[in-house]
N, C-alpha and C positions, 0 to 999 in steps of 0.2 A: 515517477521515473526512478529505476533504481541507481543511477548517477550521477553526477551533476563535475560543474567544471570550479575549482577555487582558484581564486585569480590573491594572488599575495605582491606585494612589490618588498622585494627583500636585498637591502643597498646594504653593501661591506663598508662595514666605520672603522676596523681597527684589531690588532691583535691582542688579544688578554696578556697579558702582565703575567697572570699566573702560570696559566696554561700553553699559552703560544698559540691557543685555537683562533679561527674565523670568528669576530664578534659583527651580528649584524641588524640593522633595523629593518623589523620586520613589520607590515601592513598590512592586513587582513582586509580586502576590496572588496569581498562577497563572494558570492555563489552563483553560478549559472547554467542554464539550461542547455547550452551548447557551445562548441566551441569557436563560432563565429560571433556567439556573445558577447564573448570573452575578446576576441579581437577589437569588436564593435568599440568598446568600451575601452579595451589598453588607449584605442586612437582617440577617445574624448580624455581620457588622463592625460594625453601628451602633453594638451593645451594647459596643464595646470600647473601649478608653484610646486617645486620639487619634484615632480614628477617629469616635468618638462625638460631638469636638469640631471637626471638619469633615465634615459630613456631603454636599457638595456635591462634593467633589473626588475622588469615582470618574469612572473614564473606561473605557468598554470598546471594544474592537478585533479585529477579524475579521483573522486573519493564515491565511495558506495554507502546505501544507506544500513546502517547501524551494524556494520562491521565493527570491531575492534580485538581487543588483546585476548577478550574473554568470549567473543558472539561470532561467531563466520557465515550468519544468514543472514541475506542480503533483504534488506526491507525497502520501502518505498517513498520516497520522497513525496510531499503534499503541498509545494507551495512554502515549504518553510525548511530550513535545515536549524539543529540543535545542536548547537557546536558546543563539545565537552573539552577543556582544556585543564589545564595547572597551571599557575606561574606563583613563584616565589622571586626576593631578591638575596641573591646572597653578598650584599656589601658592595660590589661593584657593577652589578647585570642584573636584571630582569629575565628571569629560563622558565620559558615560555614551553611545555609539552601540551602538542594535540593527540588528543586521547581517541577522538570518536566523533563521530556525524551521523546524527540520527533524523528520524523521522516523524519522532515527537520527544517530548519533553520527558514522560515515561520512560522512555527505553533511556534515555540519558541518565534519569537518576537511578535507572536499577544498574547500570556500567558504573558511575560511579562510585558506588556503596561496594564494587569490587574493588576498584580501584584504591580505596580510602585504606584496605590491608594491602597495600603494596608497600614493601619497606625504602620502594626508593621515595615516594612520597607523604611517608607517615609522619616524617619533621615536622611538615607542612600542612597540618590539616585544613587551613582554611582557604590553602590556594585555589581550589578549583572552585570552577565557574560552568554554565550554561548559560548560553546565547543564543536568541531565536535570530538568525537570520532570514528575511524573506531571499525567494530566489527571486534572481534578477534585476533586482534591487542593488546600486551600486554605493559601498562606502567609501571616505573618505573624499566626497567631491567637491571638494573647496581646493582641495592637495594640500600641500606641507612645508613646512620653512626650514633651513637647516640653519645654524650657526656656526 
């Protein structure tokens, strides 16, 4: 499949200090193969701890396989998505950039090795990550506690 559905729950906590921006917690729930999936599943999140206490802040996202900043051919998903991120903290946050969704582990690390000469991430060389997520496969199913 060359697209898949990301289902995230992402609740507003608060304005930065610094900035004045939206600060918000963000959850990466998985990947799906459709969009009724993804429904499927918002409706077994409901039933769950914190989830249950925000029920407006799912968001879903059509991503392609192994597009990104430097690649515009569209590859094919296999049963797994390779989620290429960043995150650093700079003192008070957690900044969190998704980079790319690929279709295996290869094509992630040849985008990242671009990405590693980007000057907005070079502070930071050891932020990035890859993540195999299975599709369809739902994370966070326990849910979540707020304080």
């Amino acid at each position: 499949m060359k697209k898949v559905y990301k289902l995230v729950h992402k609740r507003f906590i608060e304005f930065s200090a610094d900035t004045n921006e939206k600060v918000y917690c963000t959850k990466l729930l998985g990947f799906f193969s459709s969009k009724q999936k993804c429904r499927d599943i918002i409706n077994c999140y409901l039933q769950k701890p914190g989830f249950k206490d925000f029920p407006n802040d799912f968001q879903e996202e059509i991503v392609y396989a192994d597009t990104d900043d430097f690649n515009g051919s569209i590859g094919e998903f296999r049963g797994s998505v390779f989620y290429l991120a960043h995150e650093y903290f700079d003192g008070e946050y957690d900044n969190v950039s998704d980079l790319g969704y690929y279709s295996t582990y290869e094509n992630a690390e040849k985008s990242l090795s671009e990405y590693r000469e980007n000057p907005e991430f070079i502070n930071y060389p050891d932020g990035f990550s890859i993540d195999e997520y299975e599709i369809d496969k739902p994370e966070w199913t326990e849910g979540f506690f707020t304080f």
